[in-house]
N, C-alpha and C positions, 0 to 999 in steps of 0.2 A: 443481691442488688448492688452492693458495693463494690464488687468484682466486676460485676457488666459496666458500673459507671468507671473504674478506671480502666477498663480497656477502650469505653470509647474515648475516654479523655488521651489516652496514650495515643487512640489513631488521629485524633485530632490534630495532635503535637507533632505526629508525623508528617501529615499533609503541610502544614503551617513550615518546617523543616525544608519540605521539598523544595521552598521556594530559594535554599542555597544548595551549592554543592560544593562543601568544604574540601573535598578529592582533587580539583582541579581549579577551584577556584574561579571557577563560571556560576553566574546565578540565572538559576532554572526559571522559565516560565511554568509555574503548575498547569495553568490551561491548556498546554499544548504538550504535556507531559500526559493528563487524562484523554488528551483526544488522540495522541499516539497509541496509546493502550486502547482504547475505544478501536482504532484502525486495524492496532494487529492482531483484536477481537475478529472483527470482520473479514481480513486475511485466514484465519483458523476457519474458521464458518462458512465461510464462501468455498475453502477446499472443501466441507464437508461437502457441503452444498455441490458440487462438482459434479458426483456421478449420478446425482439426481436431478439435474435442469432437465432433461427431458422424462421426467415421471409424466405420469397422467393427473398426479398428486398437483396441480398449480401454485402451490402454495413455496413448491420448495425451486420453483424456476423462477417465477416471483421476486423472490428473495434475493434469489443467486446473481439476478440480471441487474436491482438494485443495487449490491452491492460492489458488483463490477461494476457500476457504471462511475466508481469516483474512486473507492478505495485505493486504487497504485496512482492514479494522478494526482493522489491528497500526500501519498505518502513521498511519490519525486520532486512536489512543489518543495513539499516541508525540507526534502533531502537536500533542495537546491539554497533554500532559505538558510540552513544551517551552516551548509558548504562554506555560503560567500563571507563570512565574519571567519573562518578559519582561512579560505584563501587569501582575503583581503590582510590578516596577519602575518600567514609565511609561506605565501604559495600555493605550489603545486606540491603535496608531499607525496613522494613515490613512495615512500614505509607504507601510505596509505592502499596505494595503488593495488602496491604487493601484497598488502594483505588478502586485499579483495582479493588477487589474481586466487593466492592461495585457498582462501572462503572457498571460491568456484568452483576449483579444482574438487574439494573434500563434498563438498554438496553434489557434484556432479558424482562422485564415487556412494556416497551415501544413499542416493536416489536410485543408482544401478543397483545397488543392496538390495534398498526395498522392489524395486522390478522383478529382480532375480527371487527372490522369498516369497513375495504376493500376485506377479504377475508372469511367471514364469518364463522371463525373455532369456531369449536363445542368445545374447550376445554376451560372449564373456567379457568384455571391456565398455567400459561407457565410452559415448562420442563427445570427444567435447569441444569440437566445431559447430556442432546445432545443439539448439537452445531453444525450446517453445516451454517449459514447465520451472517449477520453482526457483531454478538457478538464476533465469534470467535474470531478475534483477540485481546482482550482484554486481553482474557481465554488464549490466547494463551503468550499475553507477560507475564500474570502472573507465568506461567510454566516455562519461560525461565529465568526470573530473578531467580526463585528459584532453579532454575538446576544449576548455578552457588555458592552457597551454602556449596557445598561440597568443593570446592575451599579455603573459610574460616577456614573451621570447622579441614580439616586434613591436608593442606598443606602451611599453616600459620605460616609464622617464627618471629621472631623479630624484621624483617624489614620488615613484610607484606610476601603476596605471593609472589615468587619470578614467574620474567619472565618466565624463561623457564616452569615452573609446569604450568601455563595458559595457554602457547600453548599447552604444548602436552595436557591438559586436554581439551580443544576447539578443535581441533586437535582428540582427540580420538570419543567426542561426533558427530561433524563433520561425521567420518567415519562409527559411529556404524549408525548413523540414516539412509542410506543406505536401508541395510537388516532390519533393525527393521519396516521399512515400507511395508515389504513384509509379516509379521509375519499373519499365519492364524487367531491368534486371530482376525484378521482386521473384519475377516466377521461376527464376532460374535458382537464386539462391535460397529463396523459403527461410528456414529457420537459421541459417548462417549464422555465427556468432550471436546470433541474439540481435544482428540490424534492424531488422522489423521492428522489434520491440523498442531500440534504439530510439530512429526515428520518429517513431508513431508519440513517445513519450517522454522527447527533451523537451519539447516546449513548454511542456511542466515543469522541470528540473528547473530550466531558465527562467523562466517568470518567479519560481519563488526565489531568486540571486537577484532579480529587479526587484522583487516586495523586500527583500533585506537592506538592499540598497536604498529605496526610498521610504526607510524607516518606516514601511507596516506594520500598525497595531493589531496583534490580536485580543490585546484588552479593551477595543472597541469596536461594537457591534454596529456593522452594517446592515441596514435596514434592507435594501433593494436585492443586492445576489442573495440574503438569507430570506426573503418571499421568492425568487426567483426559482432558486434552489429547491423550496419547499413544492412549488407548482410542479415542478421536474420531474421531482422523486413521487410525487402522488400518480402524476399523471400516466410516467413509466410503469406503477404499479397496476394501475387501475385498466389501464389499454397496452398490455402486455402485449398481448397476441396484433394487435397493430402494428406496432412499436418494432416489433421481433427481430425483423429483417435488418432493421437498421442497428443493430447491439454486437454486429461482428466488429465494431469501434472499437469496440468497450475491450478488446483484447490485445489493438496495437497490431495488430497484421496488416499486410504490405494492403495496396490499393485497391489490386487484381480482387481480394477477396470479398470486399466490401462492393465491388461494381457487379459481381456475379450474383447477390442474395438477390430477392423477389422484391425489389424497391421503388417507389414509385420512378417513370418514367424520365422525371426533372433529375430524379438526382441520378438514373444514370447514365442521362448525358452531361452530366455535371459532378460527380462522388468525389471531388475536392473536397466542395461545400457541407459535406457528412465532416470529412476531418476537422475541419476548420470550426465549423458548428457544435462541434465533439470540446471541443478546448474550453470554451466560458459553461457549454452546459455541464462539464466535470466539477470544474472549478464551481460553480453556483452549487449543485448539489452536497460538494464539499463542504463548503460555507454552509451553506445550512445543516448539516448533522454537527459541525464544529458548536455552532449556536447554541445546538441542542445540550451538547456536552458541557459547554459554557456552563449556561443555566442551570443545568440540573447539580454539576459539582458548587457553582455558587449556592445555590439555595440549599443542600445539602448540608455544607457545611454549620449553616444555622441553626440546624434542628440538631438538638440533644439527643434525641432517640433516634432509634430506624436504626441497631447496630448493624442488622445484618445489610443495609444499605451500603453505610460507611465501610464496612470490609469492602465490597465490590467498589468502593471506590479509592479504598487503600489499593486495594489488585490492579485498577485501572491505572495508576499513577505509577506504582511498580513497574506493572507493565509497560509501562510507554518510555522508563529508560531502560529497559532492556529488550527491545523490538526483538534486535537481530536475533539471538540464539533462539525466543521462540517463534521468528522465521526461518531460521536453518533445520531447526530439527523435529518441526512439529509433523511435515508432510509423514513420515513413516508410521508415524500411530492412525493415522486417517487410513491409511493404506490398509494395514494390519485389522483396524476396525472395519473395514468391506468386506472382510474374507466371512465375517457372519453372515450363515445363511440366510436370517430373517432378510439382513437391509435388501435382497433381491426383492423382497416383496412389494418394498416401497417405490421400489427403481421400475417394476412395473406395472405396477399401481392395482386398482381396485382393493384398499382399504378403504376402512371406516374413517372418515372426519376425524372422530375421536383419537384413534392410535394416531393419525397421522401429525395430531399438535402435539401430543406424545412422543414422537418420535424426533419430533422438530425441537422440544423442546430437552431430550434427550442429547440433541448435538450441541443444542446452547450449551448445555453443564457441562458436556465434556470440551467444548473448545475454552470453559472458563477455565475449566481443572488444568488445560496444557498453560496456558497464563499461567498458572499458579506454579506449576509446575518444573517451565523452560526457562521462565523471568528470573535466571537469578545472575550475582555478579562475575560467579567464578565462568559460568558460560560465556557470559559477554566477552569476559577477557580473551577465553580462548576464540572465541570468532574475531577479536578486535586484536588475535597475534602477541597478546601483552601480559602471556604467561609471567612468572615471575614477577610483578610491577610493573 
């Protein structure tokens, strides 16, 4: 009994710690520290989840389409959120840039690995001018930090960029990426560098460099996007198969592909207003699972007991500053776990209810164990290029 009270007390100590980071000298938000980890839960889960959105099993397409539908817009808001307090201090850093370049490079190489090991591809070299799977967002934040660039270069006074020239330049990018996702070149270039994905998912990037800018709290709960949110994400679950046609959003491809699903009539003579629509509904569904994380890590932390609670939410906090490495290296164990005969069963269904929460519940543990497993510092460093210190 006294063993189990001082290790919750030690993860106590821990959590309470989070809220500095004596390494660099920046103080952490803990809440958006667990809801990162909460995120790159759902990033793990949602791969699993990948070759099963179309079982006969509903439960595991469900899930999947949920999850898509906020998870990388929660994650380019927050990317953009954190960006602008780094550029607003020294710029544009190209170490940064570079690094990514290099991330993409090695992800791109890694992922040819696993093809070549699990899916038997005929190509001896990866291509790394297309981009529709895990890498893209690497490719993708290095486009966005450099899109901000111009910012420097013409609208740079004496005291720096002024406020207002940021918005309306966030603000104009915001609006143009709209239309520019509809542009026919789409069909010509498809996955090109990862444009589509570009595109389809600055406006997030951008918006969260305006919520940094005008000092958005995340330690206060908005009432309206977190019901809004909540309605979203029920209703997406609940009228799935309604819903369906319009969830090629949810993935940031070019316009062409979202005008071709079986949509109603309005929106395709109109499938702007799907992108455009696409933006506050991510955003709201976001907010509300953030809420949820909120809440449950606050009231958590009050209860004395629940150890095995407090781990998972030791895990989730870990995990939320160390995203990257268990987003660079997670996809090859999902991969390697398909080559089991059973998952075919799942993938074409006709099981039991039973096995099938079973099975679902089976991918929860294991996408917690890669958490446990990918989240550590020495990886971060190596994705973050800062081998040695």
């Amino acid at each position: 009994m006294q063993d189990s009270g001082t290790r919750m007390q030690d993860n106590r100590e821990r959590m309470r710690d989070s809220k500095k980071e004596p390494e660099n000298g920046k103080k952490r938000i803990p809440e958006l520290d667990y809801y990162k980890g909460f995120l790159i839960y759902l990033v793990v889960l949602g791969h699993f989840l990948l070759p099963l959105k179309g079982s006969p099993h509903s439960l595991f397409g469900r899930s999947f389409y949920l999850i898509y539908s906020f998870h990388m817009p929660a994650f380019l808001f927050l990317s953009g959120y954190f960006f602008f307090g780094r550029w607003k201090k020294r710029g544009t850093q190209f170490r940064s840039l570079f690094s990514y370049f290099l991330l993409y490079l090695f992800m791109k190489c890694l992922m040819h690995i696993a093809d070549l090991l699990f899916y038997h591809s005929k190509h001896l070299f990866p291509d790394f001018l297309h981009e529709s799977s895990t890498p893209w967002y690497i490719l993708v934040l290095l486009f966005l930090e450099l899109s901000i660039l111009p910012l420097e270069l013409f609208f740079k006074g004496k005291r720096g960029v002024s406020d207002r020239a940021t918005i309306l330049y966030l603000s104009i990018l915001i609006l143009l990426s709209f239309p520019l996702s509809f542009l026919e070149i789409g069909r010509k270039w498809k996955d090109l560098l990862s444009i589509d994905r570009l595109i389809s998912f600055a406006p997030f990037f951008y918006m969260g460099m305006i919520a940094k800018k005008k000092a958005f709290s995340f330690q206060k709960i908005h009432v309206l996007p977190c019901l809004l949110g909540g309605a979203f994400a029920v209703t997406l679950f609940l009228f799935f198969r309604e819903l369906y046609p319009y969830t090629r959003v949810f993935y940031g491809v070019w316009g062409y592909r979202i005008e071709r699903e079986a949509i109603a009539p309005f929106f395709k003579a109109f499938p702007i207003l799907i992108r455009i629509g696409f933006f506050p509904y991510a955003l709201c569904i976001s907010y509300f699972f953030y809420t949820l994380v909120f809440f449950f890590s606050t009231a958590l932390k009050r209860v004395k007991s629940a150890t095995l609670l407090h781990r998972v939410l030791e895990l989730l906090l870990r995990s939320g500053q160390y995203t990257l490495p268990i987003y660079v290296f997670h996809r090859p164990f999902r991969d390697a776990f398909f080559q089991f005969s059973f998952t075919k069963k799942f993938i074409l269904g006709g099981m039991h209810g039973g096995l099938v929460l079973l099975f679902f519940t089976v991918l929860m543990g294991i996408s917690f164990f890669l958490l446990f497993l990918l989240g550590r510092k020495s990886l971060d460093a190596f994705c973050r290029m800062r081998l040695g210190g």
